[in-house]
KEMAR-828602 format. One record per residue (C-alpha): x, y, z; residue in one letter. Coordinates in nm, 2 decimals. Each point is the difference from the previous one (the first is absolute). Example, Ala and Ser with C-alpha at 12.3 -4.5 7.8 and 13.67 -1.06 7.14 Angstrom:
% residues 2
      px      py      pz  resn
    1.23   -0.45    0.78     A
    0.14    0.34   -0.07     S
% end
This chain:
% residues 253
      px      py      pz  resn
    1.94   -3.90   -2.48     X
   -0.35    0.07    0.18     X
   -0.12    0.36   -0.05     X
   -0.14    0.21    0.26     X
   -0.38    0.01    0.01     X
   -0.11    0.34    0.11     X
   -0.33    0.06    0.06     X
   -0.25    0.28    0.09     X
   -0.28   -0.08    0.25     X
   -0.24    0.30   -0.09     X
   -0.37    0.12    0.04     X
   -0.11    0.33    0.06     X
   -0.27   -0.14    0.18     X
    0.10    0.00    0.39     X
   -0.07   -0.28    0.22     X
    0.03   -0.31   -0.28     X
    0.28   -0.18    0.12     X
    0.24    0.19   -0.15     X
    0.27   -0.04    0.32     X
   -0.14   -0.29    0.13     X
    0.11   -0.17   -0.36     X
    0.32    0.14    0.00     X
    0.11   -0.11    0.32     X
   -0.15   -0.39   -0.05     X
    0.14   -0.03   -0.32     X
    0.31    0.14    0.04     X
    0.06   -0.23    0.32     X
   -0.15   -0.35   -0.18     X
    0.26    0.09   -0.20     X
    0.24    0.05    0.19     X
   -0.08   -0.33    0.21     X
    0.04   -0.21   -0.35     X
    0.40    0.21    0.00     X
   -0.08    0.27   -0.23     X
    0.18    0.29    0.02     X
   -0.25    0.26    0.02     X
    0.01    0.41    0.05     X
   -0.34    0.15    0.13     X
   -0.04    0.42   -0.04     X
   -0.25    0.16    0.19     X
   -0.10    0.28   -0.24     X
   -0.30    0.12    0.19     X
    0.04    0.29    0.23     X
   -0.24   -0.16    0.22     X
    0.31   -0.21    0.04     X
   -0.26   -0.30    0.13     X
    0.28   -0.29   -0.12     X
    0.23    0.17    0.22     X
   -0.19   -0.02    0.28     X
   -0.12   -0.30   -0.12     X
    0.29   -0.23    0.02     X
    0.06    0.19    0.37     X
    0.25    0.28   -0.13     X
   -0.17    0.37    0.18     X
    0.00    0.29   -0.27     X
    0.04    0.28    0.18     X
    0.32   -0.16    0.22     X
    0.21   -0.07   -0.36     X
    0.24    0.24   -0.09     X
    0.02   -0.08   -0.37     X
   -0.25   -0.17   -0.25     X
   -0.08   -0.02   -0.33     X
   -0.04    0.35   -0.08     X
    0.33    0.06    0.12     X
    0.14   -0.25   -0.29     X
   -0.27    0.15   -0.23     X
    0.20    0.34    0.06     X
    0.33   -0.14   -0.04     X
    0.11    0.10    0.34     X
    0.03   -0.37    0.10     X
    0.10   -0.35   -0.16     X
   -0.25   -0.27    0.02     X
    0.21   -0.23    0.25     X
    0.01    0.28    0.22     X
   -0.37    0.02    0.02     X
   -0.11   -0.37    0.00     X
   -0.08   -0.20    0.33     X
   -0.01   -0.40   -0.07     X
   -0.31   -0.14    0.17     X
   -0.16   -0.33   -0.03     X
    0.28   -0.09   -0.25     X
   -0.13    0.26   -0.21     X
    0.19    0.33   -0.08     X
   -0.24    0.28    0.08     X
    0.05    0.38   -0.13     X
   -0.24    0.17    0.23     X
   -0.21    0.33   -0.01     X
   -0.11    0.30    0.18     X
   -0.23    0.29   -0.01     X
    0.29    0.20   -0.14     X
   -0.05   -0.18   -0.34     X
   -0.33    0.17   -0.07     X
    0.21    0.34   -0.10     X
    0.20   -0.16   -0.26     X
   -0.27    0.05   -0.28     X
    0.01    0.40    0.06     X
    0.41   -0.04    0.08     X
    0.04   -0.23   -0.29     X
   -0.19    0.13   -0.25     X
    0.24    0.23   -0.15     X
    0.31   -0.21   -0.03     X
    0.07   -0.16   -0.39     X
   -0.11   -0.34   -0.03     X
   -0.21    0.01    0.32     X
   -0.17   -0.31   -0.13     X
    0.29   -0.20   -0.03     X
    0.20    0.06    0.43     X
   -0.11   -0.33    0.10     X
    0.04   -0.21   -0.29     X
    0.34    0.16    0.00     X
    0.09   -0.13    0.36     X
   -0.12   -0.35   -0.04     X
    0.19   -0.03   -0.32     X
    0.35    0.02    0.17     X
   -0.18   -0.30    0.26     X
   -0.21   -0.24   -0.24     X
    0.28   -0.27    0.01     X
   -0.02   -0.05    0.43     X
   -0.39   -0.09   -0.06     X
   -0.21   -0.25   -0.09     X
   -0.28    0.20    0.04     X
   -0.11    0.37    0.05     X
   -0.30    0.04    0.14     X
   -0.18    0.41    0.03     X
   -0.29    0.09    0.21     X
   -0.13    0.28   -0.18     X
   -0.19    0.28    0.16     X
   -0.38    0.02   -0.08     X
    0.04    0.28   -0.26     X
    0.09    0.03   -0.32     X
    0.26    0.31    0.01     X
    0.39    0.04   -0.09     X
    0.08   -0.31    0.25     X
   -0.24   -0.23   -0.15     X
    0.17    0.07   -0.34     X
    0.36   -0.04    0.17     X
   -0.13   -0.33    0.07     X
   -0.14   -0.10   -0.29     X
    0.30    0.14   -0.21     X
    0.27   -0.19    0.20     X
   -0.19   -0.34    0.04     X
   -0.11   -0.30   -0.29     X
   -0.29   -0.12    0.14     X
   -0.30    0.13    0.16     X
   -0.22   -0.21    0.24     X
   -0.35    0.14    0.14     X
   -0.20   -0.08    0.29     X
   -0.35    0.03   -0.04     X
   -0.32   -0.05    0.27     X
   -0.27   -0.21   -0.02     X
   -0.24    0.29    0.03     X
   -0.19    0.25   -0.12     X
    0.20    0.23   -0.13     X
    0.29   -0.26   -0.06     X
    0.02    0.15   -0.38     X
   -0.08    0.36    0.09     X
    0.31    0.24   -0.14     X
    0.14   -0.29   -0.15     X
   -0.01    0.12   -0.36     X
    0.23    0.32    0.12     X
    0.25   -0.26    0.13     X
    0.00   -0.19   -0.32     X
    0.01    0.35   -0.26     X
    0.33    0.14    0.24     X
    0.20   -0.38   -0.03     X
   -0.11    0.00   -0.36     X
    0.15    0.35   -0.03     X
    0.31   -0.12    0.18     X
    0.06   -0.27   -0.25     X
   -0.01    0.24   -0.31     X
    0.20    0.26    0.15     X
    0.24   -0.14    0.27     X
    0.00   -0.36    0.03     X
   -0.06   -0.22   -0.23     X
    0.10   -0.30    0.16     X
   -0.31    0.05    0.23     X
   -0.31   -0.24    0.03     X
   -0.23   -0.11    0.22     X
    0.08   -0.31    0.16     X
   -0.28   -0.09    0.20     X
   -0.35    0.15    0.22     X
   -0.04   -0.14    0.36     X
   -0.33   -0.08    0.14     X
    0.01    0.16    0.34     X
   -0.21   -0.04    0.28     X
   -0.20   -0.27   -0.18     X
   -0.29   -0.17    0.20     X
   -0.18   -0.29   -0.17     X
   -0.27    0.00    0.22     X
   -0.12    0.36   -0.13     X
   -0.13   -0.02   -0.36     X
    0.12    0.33   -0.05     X
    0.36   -0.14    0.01     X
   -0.03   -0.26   -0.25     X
   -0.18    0.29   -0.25     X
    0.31    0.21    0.03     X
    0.21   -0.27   -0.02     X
   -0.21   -0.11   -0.36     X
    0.01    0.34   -0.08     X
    0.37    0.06    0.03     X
    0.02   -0.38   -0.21     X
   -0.19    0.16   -0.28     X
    0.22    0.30   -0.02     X
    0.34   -0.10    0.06     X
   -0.02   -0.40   -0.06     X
    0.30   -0.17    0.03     X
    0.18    0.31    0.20     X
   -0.24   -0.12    0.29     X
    0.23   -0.19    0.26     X
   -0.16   -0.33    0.03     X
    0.06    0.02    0.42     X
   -0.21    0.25    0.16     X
    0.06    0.19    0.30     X
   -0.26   -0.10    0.31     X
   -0.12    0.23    0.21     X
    0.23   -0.07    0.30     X
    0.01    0.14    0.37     X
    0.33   -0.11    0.03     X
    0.12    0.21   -0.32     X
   -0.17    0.39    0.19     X
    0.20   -0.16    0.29     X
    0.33   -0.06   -0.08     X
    0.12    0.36   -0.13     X
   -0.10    0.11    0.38     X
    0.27   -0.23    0.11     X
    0.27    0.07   -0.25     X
    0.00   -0.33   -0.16     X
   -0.06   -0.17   -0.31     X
   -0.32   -0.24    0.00     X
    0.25   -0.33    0.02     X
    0.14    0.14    0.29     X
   -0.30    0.10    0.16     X
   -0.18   -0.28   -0.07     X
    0.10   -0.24   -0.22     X
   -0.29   -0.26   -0.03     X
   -0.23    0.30   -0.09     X
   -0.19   -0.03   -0.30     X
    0.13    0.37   -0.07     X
    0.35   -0.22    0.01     X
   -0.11   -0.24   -0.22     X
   -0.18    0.22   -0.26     X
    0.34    0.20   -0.06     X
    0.23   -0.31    0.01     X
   -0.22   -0.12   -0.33     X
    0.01    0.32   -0.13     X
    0.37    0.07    0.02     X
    0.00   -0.39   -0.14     X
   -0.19    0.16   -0.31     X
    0.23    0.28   -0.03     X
    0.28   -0.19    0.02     X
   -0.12   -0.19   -0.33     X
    0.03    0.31   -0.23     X
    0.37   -0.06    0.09     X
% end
């Protein structure tokens, strides 16, 4: 009997492809007839809108099932073949609301527990912090995947990142491990890219997903329009890019 593979898509860096992974992934995936659960854990709630749900319309979301208030069939919306636990601003109280409640760490590893066997996968689109819901995340998923730029500061803040999942292995989950880094954004016309990309080789090694993410028009485009990159535009090289990466995922299985 398959497993569930639940991952956490996380960097507290904004603007690294965080969503824009999540979404791709999750719906390559779901094209090859994976089962697959996406949570939009970001108050930003930029999935949400992303795969053309509108935040501020939806009655109930995440943080309603976080609460308890609410099952997670009553929240999810299927879209793209994908099942889709959407956000909203309202989300961003729960660390204050939340923090006071006995085994805070562990509310959403305890919801996807009860729904592990309906899923291939489970993907989570972390916010870009590293507070009470990034540890909800880490604590209720396996594997952790991270996108990284090809820039500058690609590596900037990254050793915080690494010291809290370290921390979550010791004291929560010890099931946890870093799966994979994305390159993000990568340009091989700019020598700066291919230095990050080197860089990140030297660090991680192997972790380094061999398929790099181009920088893509079509990718910036296709949140504004509610759809996923293959049904925006599927002979993109943003398409491409995340077909052999979810290929590449797919091979840990």
């Amino acid at each position: 009997m398959k497993t569930c593979r639940s991952i956490a898509m996380i960097n507290q860096k904004g603007g690294v492809g965080k969503t824009t992974s999540t979404v791709n992934i999750g719906a390559a995936l779901a094209n090859s007839g994976k089962r697959v659960l996406l949570i939009d854990f970001d108050p930003q709630a930029h999935l949400t809108s992303g795969v053309g749900l509108k935040p501020h319309e939806l009655e109930h979301t995440v943080y309603d099932v976080l609460n308890g208030s609410k099952s997670l069939e009553d929240v999810t919306f299927e879209k793209f073949g994908l099942e889709v636990l959407p956000s909203s601003l309202r989300l961003s109280g729960s660390e204050i609301e939340l923090s006071s409640v006995p085994g805070r760490e562990f509310l959403l590893k305890e919801v996807l527990d009860k729904y592990r066997v309906h899923f291939d996968y489970i993907i989570i689109d972390c916010s870009p912090s590293l507070g009470l819901l990034a540890v909800n995340a880490l604590t209720a998923v396996n594997e952790v995947i991270i996108p990284l730029q090809t820039e500058f500061f690609a590596l900037h803040g990254l050793k915080h990142l690494l010291e809290t999942i370290s921390i979550v292995q010791k004291r929560l989950n010890q099931n946890l491990s870093i799966s994979g880094i994305i390159a993000t954004r990568f340009d091989g016309r700019k020598t700066l890219s291919k230095e990050v990309v080197e860089t990140i080789k030297n660090q991680f090694g192997s972790k380094l997903f061999q398929t790099m993410i181009r920088d893509n028009v079509s990718l910036a485009e296709a949140p504004s329009f509610g759809q996923t990159i293959f049904n925006y535009k599927n002979s993109s090289s943003g398409a491409l890019d995340y077909l052999n990466l979810t290929k590449e995922i797919m091979k840990d299985e």
